[in-house]
DRENMAR-322979 format. One record per residue (C-alpha): residue in three letters; chain; x, y, z. Coordinates in Angstrom, 2 decimals. Each point is the difference from the previous one (the first is absolute). Example, Ala and Ser with C-alpha at 12.3 -4.5 7.8 and 13.67 -1.06 7.14 Angstrom:
 rest kette      c1      c2      c3
  ALA     A   12.30   -4.50    7.80
  SER     A    1.37    3.44   -0.66
//
This chain:
 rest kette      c1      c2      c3
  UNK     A  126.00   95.97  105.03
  UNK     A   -1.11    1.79   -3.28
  UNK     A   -1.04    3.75    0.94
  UNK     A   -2.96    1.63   -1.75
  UNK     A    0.53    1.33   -3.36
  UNK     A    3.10   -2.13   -1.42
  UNK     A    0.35   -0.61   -3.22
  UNK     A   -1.09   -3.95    0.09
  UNK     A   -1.12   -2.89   -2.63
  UNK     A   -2.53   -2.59    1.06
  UNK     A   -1.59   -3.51   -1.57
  UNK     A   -2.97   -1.09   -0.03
  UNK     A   -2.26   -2.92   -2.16
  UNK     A   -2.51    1.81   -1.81
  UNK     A   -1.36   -3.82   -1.31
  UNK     A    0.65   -3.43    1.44
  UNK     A    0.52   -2.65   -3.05
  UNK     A   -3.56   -1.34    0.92
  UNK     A   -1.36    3.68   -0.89
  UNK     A    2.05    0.10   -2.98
  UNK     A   -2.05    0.38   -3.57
  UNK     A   -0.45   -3.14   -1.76
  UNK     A    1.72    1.15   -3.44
  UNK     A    3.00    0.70    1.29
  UNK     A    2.96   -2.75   -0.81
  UNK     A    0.11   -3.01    2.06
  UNK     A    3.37    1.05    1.35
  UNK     A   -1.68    3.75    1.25
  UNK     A   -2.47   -1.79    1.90
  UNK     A    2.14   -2.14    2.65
  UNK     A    1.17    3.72    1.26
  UNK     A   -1.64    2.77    1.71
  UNK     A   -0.48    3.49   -1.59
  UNK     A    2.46    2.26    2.44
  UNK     A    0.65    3.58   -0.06
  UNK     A    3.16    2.13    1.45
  UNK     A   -0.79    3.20    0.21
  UNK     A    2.51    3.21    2.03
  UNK     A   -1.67    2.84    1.54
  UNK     A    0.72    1.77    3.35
  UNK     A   -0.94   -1.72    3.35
  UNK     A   -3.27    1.47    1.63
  UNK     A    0.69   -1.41    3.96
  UNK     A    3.32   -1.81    1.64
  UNK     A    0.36   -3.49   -0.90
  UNK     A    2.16   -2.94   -0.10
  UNK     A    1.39   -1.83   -3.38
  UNK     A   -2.27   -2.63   -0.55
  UNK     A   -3.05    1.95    1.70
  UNK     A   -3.37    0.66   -1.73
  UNK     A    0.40    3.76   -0.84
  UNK     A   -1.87    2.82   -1.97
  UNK     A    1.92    2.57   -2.76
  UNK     A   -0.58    2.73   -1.91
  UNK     A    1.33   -0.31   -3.07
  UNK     A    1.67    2.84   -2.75
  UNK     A   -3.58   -0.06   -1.89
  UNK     A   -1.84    0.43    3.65
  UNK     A   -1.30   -3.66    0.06
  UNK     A   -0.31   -1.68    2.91
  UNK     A    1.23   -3.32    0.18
  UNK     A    0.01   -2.68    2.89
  UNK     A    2.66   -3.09   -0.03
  UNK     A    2.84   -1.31    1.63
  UNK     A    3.52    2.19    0.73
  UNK     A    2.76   -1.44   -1.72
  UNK     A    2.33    2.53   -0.62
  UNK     A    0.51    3.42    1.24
  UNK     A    1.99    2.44   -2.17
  UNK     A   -0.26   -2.03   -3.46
  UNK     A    1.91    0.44   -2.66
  UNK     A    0.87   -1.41   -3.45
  UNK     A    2.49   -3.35   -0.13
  UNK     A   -0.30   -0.89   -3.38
  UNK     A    3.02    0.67   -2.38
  UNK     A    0.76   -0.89   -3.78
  UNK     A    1.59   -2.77    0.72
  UNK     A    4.16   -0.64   -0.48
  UNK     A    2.19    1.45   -2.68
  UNK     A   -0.34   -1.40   -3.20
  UNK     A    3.49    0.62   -2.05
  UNK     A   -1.66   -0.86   -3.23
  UNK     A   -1.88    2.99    0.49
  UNK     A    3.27    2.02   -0.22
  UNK     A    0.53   -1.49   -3.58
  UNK     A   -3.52    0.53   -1.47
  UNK     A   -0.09    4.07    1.26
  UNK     A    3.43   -0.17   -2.16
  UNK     A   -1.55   -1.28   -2.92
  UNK     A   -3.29    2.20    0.77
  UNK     A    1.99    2.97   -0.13
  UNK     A    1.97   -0.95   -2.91
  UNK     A   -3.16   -0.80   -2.02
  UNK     A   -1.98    3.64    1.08
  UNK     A    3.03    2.01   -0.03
  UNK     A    2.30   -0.95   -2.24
  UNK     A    2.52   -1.10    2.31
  UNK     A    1.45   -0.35    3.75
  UNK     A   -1.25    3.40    1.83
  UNK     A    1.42   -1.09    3.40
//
C-alpha cells in the first residue's frame, strides 16, 4: 500500500502509434508517445494502480504508479584513465605546467 501524499512517479501513453503525426520518422511511429511524470500521491494505492498526483508545478496528472520515492540512477559512466592524461596536458598547456 502507497499512503496519500508520497513522493511517487507514474506512466502513462499520451499517443498510441496510430495517433502519432504523420511527419514524424518511420521509426517514431511504430511507438507510442509516453510520459513519466513524479508528483505526490492524492489517495492510497497500489504499484501498478491507476492513480492521480499533484505535481511540483501544481498539475494534476493521472497514470499508472511505478515507483514510489524516485530518484536519479544515471551516472557518467566508468573511469576513463585517458582522461587522467589529457587534464595533465590541459593543465600544462593553460598553466604553464603540472599544478597538482
Amino acid at each position: 500500500m502507497v499512503r496519500k501524499g508520497e513522493w511517487v512517479r507514474i506512466h502513462k501513453n499520451i499517443l498510441e502509434p496510430s495517433e502519432r503525426a504523420p511527419q514524424v520518422p518511420e521509426d517514431t511511429k511504430k511507438v507510442p508517445l509516453e510520459m513519466w511524470d513524479k508528483g505526490y500521491l492524492q489517495e492510497d494505492a497500489e504499484l501498478g494502480g491507476q492513480v492521480k498526483i499533484i505535481t511540483v508545478t501544481g498539475r494534476e496528472e493521472e497514470g499508472t504508479l511505478i515507483e514510489v520515492n524516485p530518484y536519479y540512477e544515471h551516472d557518467f559512466g566508468k573511469f576513463v584513465p585517458e582522461l587522467l592524461v589529457i587534464s595533465k596536458q590541459v593543465r600544462d598547456i593553460l598553466f604553464g605546467g603540472d599544478r597538482s
